[in-house]
mmCIF file as Biopython writes it, N, C-alpha, C and O atoms, coordinates in Angstrom:
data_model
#
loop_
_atom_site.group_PDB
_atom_site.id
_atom_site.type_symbol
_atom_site.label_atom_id
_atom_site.label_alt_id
_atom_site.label_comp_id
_atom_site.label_asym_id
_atom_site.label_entity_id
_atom_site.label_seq_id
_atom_site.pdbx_PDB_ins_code
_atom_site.Cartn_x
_atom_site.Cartn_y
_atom_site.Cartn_z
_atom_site.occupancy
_atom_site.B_iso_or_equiv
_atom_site.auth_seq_id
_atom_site.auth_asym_id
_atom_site.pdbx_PDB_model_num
ATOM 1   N N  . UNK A ? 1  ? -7.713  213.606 -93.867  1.0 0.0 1  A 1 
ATOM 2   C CA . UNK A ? 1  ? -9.034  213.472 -94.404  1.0 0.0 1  A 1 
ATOM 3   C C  . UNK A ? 1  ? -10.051 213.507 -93.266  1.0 0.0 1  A 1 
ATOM 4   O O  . UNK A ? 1  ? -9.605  213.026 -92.225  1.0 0.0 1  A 1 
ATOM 5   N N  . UNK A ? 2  ? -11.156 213.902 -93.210  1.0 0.0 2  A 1 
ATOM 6   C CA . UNK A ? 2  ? -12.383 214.541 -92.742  1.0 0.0 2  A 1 
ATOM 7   C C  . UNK A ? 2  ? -13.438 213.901 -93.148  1.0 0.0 2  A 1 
ATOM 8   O O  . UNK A ? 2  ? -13.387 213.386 -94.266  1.0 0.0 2  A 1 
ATOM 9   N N  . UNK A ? 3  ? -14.543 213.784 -92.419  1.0 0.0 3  A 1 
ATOM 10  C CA . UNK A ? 3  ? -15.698 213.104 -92.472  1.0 0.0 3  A 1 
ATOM 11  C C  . UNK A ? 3  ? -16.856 214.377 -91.560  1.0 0.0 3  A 1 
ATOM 12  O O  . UNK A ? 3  ? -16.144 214.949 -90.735  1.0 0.0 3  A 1 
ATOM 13  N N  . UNK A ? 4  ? -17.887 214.764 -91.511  1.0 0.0 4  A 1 
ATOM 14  C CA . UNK A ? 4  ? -18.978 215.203 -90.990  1.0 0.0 4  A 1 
ATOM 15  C C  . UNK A ? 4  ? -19.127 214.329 -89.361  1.0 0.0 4  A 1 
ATOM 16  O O  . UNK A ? 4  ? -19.491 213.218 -88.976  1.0 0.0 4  A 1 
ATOM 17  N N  . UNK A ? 5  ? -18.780 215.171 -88.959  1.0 0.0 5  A 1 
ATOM 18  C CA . UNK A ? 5  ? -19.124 214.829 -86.989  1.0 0.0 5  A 1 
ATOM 19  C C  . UNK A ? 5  ? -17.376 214.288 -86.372  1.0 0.0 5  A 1 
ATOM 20  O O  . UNK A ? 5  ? -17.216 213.739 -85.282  1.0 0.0 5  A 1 
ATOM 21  N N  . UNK A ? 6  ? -16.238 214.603 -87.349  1.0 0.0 6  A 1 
ATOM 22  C CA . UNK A ? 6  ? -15.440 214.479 -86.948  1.0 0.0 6  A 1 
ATOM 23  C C  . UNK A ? 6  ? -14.951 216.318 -86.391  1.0 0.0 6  A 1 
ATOM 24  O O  . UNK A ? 6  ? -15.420 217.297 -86.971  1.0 0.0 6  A 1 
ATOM 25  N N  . UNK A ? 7  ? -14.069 216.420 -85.332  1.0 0.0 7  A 1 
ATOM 26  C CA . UNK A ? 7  ? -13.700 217.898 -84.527  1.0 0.0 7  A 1 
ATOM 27  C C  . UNK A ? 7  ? -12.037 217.979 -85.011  1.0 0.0 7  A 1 
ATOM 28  O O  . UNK A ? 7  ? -11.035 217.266 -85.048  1.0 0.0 7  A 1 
ATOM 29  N N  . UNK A ? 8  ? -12.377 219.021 -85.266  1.0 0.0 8  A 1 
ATOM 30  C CA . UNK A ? 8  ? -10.938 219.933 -85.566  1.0 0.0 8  A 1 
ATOM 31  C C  . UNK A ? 8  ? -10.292 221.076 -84.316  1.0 0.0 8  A 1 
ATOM 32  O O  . UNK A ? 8  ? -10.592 222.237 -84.039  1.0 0.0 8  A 1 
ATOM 33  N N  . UNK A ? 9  ? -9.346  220.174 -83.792  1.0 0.0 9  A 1 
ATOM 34  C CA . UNK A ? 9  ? -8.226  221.110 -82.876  1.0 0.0 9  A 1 
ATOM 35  C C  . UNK A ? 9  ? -7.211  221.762 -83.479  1.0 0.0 9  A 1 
ATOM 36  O O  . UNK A ? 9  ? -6.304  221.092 -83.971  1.0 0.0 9  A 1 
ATOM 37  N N  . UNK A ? 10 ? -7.182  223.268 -83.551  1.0 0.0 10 A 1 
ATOM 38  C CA . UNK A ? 10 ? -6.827  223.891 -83.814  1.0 0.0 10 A 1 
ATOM 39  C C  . UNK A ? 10 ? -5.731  224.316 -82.670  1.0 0.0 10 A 1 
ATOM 40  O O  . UNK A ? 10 ? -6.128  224.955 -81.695  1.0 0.0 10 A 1 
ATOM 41  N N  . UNK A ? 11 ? -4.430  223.977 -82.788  1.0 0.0 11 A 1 
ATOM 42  C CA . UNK A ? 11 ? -3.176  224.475 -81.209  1.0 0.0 11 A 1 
ATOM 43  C C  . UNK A ? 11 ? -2.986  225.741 -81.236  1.0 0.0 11 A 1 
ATOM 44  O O  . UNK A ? 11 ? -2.862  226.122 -82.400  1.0 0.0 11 A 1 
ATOM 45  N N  . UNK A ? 12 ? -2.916  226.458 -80.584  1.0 0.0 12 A 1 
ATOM 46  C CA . UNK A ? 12 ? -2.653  227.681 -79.942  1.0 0.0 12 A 1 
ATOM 47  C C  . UNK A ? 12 ? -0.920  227.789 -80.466  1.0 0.0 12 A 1 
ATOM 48  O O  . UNK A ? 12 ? -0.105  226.907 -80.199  1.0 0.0 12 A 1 
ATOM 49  N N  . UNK A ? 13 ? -0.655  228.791 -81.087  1.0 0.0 13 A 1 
ATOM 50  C CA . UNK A ? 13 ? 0.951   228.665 -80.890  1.0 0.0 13 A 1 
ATOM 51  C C  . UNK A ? 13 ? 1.838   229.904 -80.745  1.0 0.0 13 A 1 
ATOM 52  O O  . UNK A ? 13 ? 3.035   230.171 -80.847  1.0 0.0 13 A 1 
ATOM 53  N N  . UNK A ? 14 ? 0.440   230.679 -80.398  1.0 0.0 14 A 1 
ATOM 54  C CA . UNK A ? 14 ? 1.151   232.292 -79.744  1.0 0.0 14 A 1 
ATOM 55  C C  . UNK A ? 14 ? 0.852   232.152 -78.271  1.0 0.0 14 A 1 
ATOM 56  O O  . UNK A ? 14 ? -0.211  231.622 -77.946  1.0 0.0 14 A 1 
ATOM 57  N N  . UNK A ? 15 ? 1.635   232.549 -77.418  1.0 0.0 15 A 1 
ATOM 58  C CA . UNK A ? 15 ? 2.084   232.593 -75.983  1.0 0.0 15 A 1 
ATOM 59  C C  . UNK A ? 15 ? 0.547   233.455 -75.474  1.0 0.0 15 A 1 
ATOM 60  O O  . UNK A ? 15 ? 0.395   234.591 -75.923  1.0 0.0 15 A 1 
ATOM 61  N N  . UNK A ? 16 ? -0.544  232.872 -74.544  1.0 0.0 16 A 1 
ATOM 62  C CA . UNK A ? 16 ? -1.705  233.431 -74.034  1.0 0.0 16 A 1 
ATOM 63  C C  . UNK A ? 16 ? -2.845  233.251 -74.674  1.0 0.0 16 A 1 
ATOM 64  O O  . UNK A ? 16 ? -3.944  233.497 -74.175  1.0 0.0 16 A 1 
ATOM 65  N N  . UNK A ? 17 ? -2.557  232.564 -76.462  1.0 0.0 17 A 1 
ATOM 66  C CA . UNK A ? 17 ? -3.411  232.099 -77.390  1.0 0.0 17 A 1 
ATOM 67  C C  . UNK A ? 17 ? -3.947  230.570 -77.192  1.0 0.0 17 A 1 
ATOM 68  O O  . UNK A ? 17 ? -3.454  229.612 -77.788  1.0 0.0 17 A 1 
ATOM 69  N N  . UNK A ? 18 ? -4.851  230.496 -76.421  1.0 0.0 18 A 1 
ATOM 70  C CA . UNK A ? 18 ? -5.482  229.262 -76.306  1.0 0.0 18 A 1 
ATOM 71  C C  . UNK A ? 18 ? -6.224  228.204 -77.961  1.0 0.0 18 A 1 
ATOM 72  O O  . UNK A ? 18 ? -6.802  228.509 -79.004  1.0 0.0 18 A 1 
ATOM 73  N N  . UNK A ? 19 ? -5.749  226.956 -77.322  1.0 0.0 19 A 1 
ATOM 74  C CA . UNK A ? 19 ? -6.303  226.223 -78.736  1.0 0.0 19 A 1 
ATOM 75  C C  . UNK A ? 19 ? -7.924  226.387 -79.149  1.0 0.0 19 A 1 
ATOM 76  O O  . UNK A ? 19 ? -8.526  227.038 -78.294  1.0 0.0 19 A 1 
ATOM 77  N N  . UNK A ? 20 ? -8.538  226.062 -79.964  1.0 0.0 20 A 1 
ATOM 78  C CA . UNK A ? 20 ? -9.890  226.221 -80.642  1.0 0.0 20 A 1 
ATOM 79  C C  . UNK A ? 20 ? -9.939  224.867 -80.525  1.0 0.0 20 A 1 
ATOM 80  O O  . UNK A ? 20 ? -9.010  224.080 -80.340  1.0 0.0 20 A 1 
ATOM 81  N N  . UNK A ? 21 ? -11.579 224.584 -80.702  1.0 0.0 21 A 1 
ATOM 82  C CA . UNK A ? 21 ? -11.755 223.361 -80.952  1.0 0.0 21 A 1 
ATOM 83  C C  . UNK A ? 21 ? -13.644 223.045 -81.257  1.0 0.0 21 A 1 
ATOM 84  O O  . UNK A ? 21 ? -14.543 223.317 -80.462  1.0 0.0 21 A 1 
ATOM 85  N N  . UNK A ? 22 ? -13.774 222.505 -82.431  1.0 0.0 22 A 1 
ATOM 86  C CA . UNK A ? 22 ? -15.053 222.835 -83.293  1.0 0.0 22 A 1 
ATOM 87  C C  . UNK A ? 22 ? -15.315 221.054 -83.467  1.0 0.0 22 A 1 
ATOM 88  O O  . UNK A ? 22 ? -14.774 220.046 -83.014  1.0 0.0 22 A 1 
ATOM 89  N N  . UNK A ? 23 ? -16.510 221.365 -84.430  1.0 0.0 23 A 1 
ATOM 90  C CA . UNK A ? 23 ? -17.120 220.351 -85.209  1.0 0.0 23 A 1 
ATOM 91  C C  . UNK A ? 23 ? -17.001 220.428 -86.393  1.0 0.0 23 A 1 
ATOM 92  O O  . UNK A ? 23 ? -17.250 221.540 -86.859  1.0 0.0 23 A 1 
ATOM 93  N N  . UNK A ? 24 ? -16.522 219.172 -87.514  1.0 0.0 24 A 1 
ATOM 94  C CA . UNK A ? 24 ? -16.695 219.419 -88.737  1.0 0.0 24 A 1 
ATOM 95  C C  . UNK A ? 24 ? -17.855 219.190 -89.307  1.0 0.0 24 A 1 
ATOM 96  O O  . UNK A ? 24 ? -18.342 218.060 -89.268  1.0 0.0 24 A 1 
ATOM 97  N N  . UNK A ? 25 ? -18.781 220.732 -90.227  1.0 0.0 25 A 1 
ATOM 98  C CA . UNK A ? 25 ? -20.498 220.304 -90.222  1.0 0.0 25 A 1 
ATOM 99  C C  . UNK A ? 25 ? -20.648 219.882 -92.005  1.0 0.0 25 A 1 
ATOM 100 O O  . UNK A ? 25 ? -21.652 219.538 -92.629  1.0 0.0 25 A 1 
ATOM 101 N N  . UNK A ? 26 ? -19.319 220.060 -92.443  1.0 0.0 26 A 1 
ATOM 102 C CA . UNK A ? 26 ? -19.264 220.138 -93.662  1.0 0.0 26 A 1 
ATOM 103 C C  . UNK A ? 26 ? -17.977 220.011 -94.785  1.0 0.0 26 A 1 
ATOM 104 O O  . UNK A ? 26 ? -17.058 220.796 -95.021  1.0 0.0 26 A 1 
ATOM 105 N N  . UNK A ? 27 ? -18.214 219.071 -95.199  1.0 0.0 27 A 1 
ATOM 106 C CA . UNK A ? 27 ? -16.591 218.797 -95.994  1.0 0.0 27 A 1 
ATOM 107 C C  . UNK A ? 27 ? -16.899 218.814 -97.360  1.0 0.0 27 A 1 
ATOM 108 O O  . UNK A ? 27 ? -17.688 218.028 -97.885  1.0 0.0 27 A 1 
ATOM 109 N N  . UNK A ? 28 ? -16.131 219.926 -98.091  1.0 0.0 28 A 1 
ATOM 110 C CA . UNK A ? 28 ? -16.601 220.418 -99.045  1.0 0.0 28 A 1 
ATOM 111 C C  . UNK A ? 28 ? -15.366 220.224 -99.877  1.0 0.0 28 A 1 
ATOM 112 O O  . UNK A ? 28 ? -15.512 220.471 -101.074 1.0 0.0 28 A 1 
ATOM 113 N N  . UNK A ? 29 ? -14.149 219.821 -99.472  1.0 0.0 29 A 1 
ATOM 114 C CA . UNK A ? 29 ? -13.271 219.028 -100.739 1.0 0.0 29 A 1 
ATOM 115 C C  . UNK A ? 29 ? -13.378 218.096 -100.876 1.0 0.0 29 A 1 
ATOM 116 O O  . UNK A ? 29 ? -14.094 217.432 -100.126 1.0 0.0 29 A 1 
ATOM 117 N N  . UNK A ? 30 ? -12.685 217.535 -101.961 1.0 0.0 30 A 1 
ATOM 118 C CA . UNK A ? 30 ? -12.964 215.791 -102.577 1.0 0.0 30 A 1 
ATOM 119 C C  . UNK A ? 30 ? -12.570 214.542 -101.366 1.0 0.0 30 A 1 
ATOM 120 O O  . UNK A ? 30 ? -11.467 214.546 -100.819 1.0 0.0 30 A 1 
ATOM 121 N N  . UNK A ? 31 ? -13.351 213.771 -101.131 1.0 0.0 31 A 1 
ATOM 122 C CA . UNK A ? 31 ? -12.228 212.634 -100.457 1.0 0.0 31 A 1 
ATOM 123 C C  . UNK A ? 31 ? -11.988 213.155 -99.176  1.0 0.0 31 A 1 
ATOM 124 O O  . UNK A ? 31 ? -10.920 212.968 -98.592  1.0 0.0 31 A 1 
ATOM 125 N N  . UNK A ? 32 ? -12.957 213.821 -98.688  1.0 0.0 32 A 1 
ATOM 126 C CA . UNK A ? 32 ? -12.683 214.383 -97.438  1.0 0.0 32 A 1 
ATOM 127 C C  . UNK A ? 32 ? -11.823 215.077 -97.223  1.0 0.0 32 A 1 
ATOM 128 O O  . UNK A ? 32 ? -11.536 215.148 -96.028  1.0 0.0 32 A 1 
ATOM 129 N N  . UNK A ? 33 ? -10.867 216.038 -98.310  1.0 0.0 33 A 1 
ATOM 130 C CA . UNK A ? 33 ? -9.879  216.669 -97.953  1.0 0.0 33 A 1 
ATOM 131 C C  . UNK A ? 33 ? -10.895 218.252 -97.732  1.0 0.0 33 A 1 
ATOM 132 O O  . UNK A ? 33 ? -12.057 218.246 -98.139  1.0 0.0 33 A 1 
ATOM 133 N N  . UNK A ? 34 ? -10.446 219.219 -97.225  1.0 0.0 34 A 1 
ATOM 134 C CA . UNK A ? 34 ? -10.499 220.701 -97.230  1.0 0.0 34 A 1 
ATOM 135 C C  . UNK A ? 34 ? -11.055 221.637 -98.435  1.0 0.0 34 A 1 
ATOM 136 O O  . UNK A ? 34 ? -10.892 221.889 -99.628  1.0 0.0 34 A 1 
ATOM 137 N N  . UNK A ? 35 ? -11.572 221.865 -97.664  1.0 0.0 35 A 1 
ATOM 138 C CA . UNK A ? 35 ? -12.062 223.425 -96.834  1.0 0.0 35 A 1 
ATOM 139 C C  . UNK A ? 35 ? -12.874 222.542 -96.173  1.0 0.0 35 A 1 
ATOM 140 O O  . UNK A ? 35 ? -13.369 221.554 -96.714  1.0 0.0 35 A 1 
ATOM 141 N N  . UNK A ? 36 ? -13.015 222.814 -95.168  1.0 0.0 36 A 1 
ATOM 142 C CA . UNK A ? 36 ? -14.081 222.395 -93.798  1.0 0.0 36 A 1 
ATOM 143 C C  . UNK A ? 36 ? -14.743 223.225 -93.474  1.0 0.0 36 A 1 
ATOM 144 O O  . UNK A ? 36 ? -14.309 224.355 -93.696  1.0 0.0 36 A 1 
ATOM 145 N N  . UNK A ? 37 ? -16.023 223.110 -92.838  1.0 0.0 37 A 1 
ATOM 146 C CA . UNK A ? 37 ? -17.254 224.404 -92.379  1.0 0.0 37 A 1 
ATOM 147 C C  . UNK A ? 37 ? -16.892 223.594 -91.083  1.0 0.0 37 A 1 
ATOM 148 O O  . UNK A ? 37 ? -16.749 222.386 -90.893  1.0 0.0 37 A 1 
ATOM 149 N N  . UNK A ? 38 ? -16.780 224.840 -90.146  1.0 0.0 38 A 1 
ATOM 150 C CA . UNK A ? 38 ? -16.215 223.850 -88.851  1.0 0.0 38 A 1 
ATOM 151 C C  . UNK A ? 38 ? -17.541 224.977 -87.952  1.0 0.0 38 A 1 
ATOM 152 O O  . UNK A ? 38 ? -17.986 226.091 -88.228  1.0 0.0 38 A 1 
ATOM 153 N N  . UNK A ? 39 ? -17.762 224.190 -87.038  1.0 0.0 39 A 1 
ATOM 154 C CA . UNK A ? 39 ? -18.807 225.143 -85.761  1.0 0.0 39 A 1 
ATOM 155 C C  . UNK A ? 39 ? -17.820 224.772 -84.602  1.0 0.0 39 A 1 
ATOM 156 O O  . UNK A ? 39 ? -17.491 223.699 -84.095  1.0 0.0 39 A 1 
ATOM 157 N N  . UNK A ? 40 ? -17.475 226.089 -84.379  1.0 0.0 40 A 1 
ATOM 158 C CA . UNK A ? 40 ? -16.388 226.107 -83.546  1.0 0.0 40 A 1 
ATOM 159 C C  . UNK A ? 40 ? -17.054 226.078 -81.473  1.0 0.0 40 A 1 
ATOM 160 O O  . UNK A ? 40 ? -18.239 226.396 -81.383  1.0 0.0 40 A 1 
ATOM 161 N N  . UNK A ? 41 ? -16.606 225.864 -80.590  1.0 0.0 41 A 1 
ATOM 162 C CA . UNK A ? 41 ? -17.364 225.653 -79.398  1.0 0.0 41 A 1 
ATOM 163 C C  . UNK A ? 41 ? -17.597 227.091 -78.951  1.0 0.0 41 A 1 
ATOM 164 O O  . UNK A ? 41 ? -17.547 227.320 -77.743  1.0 0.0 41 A 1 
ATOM 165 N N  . UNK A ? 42 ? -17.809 227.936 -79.678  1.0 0.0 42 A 1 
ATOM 166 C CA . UNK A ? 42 ? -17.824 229.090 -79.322  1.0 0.0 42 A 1 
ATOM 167 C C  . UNK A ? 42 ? -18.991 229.425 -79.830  1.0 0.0 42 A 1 
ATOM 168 O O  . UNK A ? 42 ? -19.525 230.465 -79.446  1.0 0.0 42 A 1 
ATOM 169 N N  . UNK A ? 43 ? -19.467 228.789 -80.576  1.0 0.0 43 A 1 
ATOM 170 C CA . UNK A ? 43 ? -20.962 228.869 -81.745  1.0 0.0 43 A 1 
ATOM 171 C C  . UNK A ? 43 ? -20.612 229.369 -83.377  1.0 0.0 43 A 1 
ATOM 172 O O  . UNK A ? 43 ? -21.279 229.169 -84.392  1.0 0.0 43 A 1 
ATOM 173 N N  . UNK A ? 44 ? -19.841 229.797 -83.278  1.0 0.0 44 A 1 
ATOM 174 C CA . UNK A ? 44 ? -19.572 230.582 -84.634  1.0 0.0 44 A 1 
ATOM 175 C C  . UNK A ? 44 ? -19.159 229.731 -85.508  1.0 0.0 44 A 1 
ATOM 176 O O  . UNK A ? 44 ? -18.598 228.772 -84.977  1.0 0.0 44 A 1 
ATOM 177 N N  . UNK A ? 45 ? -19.217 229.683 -86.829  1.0 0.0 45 A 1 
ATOM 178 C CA . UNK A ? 45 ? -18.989 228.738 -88.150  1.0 0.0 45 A 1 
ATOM 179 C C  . UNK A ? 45 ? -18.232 229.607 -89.290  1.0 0.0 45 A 1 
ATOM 180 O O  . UNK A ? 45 ? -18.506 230.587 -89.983  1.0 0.0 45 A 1 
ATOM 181 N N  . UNK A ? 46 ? -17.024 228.641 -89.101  1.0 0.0 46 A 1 
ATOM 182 C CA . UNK A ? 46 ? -16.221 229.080 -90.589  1.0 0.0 46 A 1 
ATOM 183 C C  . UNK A ? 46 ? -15.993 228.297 -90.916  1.0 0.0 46 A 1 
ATOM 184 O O  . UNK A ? 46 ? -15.948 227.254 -90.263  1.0 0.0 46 A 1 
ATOM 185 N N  . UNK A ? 47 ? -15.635 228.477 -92.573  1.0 0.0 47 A 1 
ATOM 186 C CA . UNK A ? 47 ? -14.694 227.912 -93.077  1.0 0.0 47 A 1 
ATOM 187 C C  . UNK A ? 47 ? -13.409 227.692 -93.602  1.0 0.0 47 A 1 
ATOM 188 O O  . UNK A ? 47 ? -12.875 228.486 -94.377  1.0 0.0 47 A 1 
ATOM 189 N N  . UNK A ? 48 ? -13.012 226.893 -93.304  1.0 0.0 48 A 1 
ATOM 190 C CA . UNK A ? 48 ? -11.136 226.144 -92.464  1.0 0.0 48 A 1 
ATOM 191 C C  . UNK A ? 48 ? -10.303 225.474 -93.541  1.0 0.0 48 A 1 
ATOM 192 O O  . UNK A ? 48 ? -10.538 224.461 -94.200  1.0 0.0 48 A 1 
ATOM 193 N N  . UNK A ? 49 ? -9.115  226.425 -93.550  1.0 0.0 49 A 1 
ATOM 194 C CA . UNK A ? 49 ? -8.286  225.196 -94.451  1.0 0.0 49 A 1 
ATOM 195 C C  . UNK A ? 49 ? -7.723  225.115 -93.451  1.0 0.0 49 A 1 
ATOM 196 O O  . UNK A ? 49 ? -7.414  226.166 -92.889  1.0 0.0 49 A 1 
ATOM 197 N N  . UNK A ? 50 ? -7.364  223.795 -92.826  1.0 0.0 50 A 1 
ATOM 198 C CA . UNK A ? 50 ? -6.314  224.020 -91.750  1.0 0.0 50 A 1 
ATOM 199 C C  . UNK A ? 50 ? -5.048  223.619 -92.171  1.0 0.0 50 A 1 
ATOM 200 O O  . UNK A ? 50 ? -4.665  222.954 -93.134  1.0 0.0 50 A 1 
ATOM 201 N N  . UNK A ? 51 ? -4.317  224.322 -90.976  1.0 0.0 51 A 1 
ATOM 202 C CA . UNK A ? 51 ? -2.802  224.281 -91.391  1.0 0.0 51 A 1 
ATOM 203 C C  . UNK A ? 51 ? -2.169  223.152 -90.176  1.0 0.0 51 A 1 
ATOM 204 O O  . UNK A ? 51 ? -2.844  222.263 -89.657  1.0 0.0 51 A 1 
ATOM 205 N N  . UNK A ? 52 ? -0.427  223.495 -89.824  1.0 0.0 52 A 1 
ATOM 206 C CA . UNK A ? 52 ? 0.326   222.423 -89.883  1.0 0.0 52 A 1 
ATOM 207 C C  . UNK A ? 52 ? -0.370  221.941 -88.439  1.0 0.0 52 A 1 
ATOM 208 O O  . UNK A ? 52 ? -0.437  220.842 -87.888  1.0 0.0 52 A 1 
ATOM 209 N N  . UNK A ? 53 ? -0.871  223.310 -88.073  1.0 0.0 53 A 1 
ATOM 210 C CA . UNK A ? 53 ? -1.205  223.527 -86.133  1.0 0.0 53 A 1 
ATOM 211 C C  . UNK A ? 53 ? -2.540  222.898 -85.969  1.0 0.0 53 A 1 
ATOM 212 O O  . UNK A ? 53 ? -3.187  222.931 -84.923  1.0 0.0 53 A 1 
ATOM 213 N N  . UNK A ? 54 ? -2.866  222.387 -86.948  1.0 0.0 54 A 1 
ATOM 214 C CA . UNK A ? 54 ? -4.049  221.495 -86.274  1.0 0.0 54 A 1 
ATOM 215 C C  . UNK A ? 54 ? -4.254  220.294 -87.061  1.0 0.0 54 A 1 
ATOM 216 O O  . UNK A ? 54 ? -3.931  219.925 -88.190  1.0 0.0 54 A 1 
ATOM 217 N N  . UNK A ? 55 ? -5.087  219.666 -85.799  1.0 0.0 55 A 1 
ATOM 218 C CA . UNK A ? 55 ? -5.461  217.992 -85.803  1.0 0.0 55 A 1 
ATOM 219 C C  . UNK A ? 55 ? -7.008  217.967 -86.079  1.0 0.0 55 A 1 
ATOM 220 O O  . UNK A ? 55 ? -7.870  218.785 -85.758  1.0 0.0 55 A 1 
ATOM 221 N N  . UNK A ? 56 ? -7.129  216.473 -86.951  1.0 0.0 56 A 1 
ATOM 222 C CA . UNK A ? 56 ? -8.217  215.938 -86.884  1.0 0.0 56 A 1 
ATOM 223 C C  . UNK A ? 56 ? -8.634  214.837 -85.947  1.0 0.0 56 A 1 
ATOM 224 O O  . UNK A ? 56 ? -7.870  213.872 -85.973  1.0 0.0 56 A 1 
ATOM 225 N N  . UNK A ? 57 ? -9.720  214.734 -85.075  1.0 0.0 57 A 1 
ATOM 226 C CA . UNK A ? 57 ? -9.581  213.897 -84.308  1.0 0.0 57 A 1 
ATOM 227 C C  . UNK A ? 57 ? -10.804 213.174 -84.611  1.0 0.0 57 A 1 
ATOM 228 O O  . UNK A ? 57 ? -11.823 213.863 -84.562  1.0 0.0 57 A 1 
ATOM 229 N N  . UNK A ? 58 ? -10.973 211.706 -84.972  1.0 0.0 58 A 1 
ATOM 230 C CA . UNK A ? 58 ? -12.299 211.065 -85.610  1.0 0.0 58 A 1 
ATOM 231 C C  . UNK A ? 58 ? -12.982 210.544 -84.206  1.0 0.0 58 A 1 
ATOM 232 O O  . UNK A ? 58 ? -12.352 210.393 -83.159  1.0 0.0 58 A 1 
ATOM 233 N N  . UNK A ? 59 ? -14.354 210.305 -84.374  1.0 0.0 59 A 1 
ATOM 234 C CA . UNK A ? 59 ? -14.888 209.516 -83.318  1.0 0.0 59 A 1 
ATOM 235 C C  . UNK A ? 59 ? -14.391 208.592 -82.705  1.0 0.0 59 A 1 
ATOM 236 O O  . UNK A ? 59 ? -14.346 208.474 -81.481  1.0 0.0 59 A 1 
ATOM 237 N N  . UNK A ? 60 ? -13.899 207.725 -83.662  1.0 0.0 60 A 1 
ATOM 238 C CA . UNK A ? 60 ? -13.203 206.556 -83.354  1.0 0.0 60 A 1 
ATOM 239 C C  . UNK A ? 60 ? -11.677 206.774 -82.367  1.0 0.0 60 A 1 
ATOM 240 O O  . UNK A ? 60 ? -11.331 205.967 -81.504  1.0 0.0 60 A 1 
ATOM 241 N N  . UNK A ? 61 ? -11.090 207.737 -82.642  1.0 0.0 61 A 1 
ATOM 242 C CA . UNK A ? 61 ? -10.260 208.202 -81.676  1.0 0.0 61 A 1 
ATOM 243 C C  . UNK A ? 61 ? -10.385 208.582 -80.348  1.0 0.0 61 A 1 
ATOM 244 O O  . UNK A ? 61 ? -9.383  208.621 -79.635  1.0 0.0 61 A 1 
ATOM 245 N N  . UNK A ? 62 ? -11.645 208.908 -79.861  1.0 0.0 62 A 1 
ATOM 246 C CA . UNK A ? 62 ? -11.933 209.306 -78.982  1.0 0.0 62 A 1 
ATOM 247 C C  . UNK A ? 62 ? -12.581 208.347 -77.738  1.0 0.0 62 A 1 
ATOM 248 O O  . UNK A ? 62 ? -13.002 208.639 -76.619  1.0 0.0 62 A 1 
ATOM 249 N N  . UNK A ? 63 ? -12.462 207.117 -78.442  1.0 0.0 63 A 1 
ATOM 250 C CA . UNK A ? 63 ? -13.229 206.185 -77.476  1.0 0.0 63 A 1 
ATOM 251 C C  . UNK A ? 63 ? -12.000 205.475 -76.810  1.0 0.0 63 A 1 
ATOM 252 O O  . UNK A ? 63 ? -12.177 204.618 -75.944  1.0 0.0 63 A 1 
#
């Protein structure tokens, strides 16, 4: 589950494929579950179902 200003790491899991790693600007399933509008550090914005290869990491994790 997802909250707005929480970041989504996305792992790399092809060999030279570096991980992604965004902002969640928008949580648009119930209960904080998925599809996510993520602004990725690259500037660009999609939207994310993510799979097994990525993490949510909350503010609170980060301190």
């Amino acid at each position: 589950m997802a909250n707005v200003g929480d970041r989504l790491h996305v792992h790399g899991h092809v060999v030279g494929e570096g991980d992604r790693q965004g902002e969640i600007i928008e949580v648009r399933g119930s209960d904080g579950g998925p599809p996510y509008v993520v602004r990725f550090t690259d500037g660009h914005e999609s939207l994310v179902y993510p799979g097994p290869d990525a993490t949510i990491e909350h503010p609170s994790d980060r301190t």
